[in-house]
N, C-alpha and C positions, 0 to 999 in steps of 0.2 A: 504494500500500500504506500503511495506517494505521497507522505504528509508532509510537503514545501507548499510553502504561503507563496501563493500567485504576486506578482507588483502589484495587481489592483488591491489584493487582500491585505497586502504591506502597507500600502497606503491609505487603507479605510482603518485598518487598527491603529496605526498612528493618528489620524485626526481622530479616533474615539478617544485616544487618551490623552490627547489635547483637548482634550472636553468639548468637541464638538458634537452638535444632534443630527440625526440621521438628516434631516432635512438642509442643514449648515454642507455634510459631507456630498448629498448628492449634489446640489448647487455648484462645490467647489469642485467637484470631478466632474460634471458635466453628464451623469448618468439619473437614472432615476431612484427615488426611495427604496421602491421593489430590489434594485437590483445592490443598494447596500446593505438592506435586508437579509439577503440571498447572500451576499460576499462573507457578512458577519456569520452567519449560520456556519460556513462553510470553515469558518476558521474556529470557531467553536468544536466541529467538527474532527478537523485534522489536529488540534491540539491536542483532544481526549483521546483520538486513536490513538495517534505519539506518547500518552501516557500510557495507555493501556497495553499499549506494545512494549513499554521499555519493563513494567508491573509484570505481563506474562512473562518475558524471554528471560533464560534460563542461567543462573547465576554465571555458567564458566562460558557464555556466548562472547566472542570477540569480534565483532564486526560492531563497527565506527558506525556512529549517527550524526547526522546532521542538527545544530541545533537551532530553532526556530526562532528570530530575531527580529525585531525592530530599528534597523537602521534609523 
């Protein structure tokens, strides 16, 4: 499962924690509310998997993860 945060997802997570509201984010990305809706979701989404996967996998597993960031 590919849990990397899309650019658009980078960029709607940082204006969320810049305190902006969905309405301020669509506006300044030029998309619509639905579709920051849908971006948030999706990063909700790929976070929990990425915990859930690091929670299952197996104490002596050695393969590198990428860690999900906010530039």
């Amino acid at each position: 499962m590919d849990t990397r945060l899309t650019e658009r997802e980078r960029n709607i997570l940082h204006l969320f924690a810049q305190g902006y509201d969905i309405d301020a984010i669509a506006d300044q990305l030029g998309i619509t509310t639905e579709q920051v809706e849908q971006a948030s979701l999706n990063v909700l989404y790929k976070l929990f998997a990425s915990s859930l996967n690091c929670t299952l996998e197996p104490e002596n597993a050695t393969e590198e993860r990428e860690l999900i960031g906010v530039s």
